[in-house]
N, C-alpha and C positions, 0 to 999 in steps of 0.2 A: 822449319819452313824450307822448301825445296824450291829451285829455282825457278818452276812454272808459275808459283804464289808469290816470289819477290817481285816477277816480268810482272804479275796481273795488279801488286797492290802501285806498282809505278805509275807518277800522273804525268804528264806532260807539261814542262817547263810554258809558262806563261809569258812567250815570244814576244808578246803586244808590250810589254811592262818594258820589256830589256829594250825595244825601239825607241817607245819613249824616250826612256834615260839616254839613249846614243843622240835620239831627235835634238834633246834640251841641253846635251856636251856640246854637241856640235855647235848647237846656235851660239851658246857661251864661248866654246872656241871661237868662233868669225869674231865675237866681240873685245874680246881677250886680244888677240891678233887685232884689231880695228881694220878689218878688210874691209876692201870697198868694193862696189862693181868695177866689173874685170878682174879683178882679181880672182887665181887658181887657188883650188883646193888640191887637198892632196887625194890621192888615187885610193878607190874601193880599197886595196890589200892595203897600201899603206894605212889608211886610217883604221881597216879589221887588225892588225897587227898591234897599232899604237893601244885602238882602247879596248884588245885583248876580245872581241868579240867575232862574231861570223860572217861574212861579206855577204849574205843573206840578213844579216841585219840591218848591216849598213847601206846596202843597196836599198831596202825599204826605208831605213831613215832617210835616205837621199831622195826618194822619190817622194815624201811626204814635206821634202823642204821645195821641190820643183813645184809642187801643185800649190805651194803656197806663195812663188814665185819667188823664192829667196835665193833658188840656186838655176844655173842653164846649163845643157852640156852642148858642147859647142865641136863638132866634127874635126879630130885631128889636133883639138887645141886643148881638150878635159875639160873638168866641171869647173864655172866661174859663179862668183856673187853676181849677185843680178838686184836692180830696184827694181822691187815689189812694186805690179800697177795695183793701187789699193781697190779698184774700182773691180777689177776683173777679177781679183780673189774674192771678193764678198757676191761676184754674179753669181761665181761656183758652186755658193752656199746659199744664195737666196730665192727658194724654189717653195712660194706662197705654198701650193698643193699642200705640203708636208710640213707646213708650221703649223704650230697653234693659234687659236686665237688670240689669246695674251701677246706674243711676237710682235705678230702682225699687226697689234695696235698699237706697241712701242713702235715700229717703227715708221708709224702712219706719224706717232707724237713730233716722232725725230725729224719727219719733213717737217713740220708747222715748222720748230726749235730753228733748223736752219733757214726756211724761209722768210723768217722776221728777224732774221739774224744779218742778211748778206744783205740787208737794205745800202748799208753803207757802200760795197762793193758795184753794188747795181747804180747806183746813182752816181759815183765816180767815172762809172767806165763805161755808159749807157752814150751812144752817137746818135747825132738828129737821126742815123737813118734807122738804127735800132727804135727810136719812138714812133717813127713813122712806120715800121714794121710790125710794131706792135699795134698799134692804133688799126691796120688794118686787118688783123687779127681778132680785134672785136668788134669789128666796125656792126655788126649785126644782133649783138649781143643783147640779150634781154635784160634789163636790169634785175640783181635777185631781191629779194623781201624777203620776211618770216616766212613764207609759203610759198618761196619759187628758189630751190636748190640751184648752186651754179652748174651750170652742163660740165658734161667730164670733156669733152671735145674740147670745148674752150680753157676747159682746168690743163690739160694735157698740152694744149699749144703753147697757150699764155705764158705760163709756168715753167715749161721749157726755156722757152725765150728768155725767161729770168735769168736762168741759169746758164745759157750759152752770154750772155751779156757781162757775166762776174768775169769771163775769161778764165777760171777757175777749172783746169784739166779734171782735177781729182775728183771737183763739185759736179762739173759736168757725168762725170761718168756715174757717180752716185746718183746723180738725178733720175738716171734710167733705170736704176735698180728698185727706183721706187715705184716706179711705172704699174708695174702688178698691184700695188698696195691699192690707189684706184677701184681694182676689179671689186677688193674685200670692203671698202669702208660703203659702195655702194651697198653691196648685197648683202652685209652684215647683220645688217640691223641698224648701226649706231644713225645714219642720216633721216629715220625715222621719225624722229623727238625733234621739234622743235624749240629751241630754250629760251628762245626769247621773242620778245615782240618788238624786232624793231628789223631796219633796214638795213643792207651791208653795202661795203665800198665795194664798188663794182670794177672789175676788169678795166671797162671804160673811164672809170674815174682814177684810178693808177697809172694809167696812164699819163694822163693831165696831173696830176701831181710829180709824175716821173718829171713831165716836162720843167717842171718848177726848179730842179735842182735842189734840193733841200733834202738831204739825209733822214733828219728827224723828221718832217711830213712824210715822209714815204716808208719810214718806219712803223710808224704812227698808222697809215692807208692800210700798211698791209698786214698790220695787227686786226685793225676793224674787218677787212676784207676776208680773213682767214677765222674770223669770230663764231663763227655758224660751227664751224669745224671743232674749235675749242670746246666751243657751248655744248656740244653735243658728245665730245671725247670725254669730257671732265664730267659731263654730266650724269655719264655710263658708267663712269669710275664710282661715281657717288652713289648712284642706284642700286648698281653690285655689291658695294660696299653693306 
């Protein structure tokens, strides 16, 4: 074999692999080390040096830790740990257009899961002016029934408001991320089916339960309230099944 056939049968080292593994050292190192935000890393050569690889490596692992928010480079001062906004790393990645179906109904499930969840939250930390705020939020609201879906307008404000009321940074910024989800459960399909015959807790009546103070009534409100939603996710599940 002559050397133009050694050059030809040569493949090209699989760079993405070798990132990887620097991506998943590193992260281990920060952990290994327990560094915290603010805290320096060590510099591109120094770190291509220590774990023997190419500063072309490692500049791409390092930029694969920035976009995940884990790392900052800070002008004059080098690269530091950073706390991850959880809320902005996940916007990064949450671009309805190019999910699947299946995704996006996990994660329509995961609002219901949190919204009947932060009951306790919401009724702690809820001020007369937050009810009164809310109250005038629905003040126009049409009650729903088996055959009158909640308006997205009103899903959209209400709902909000819930979540700005936990006082909850992280909750809050996840709540906007589901915002799109909205666009898909409308035009999906799934708000189609009606699954049951009966009536749901309305906007306006969560309110007036809000006002009661009672964790478990407003858990309870916003279980029945959110039922249509259930009824209809769980029912789709079952259909396809």
């Amino acid at each position: 074999m002559n050397t133009d056939e050694i050059k030809n049968a040569l493949s090209a080292i699989d760079n993405r692999s070798l990132v990887d593994k620097v991506e998943m050292n590193l992260i281990r190192l920060f952990m290994e080390q327990q560094l915290k935000a603010g805290d320096l890393i060590p510099k591109e050569m120094e770190l291509a040096t220590g774990m023997g690889v190419s500063r072309t490596v490692i500049r791409e692992s390092l930029n694969r830790l920035k976009t995940m928010g884990l790392i900052e480079s800070i002008k004059h001062k080098g690269t530091i740990i950073t706390s991850p906004d959880l809320s902005s790393v996940m916007q990064k990645m949450m671009i309805p257009a190019i999910m699947d179906k299946d995704t996006l109904k996990n994660i329509f499930e995961l609002r219901l899961i949190i919204e009947v969840g932060m009951a306790d939250f919401v009724v702690a930390r809820a001020t007369k002016e937050d009810i009164n705020e809310l109250r005038g939020i629905v003040i126009n609201e049409i009650s729903p029934s088996k055959d009158t879906l909640f308006d997205v307008n009103y899903e959209i404000e209400f709902h909000s408001k819930l979540y700005a009321i936990t006082a909850n940074e992280t909750l809050k910024g996840f709540q906007q991320l589901l915002l799109p989800i909205f666009s898909y459960v409308y035009s999906s399909g799934l708000m189609k089916s009606n699954p049951s015959n009966r009536n749901y807790v309305s906007h306006r009546e969560l309110v007036e339960i809000l006002a009661q103070r009672d964790a478990d009534k407003f858990r309870d409100g916003m279980r029945n309230h959110l039922e249509n939603h259930f009824g209809r996710v769980l029912g789709s599940s079952i259909n396809e099944g």
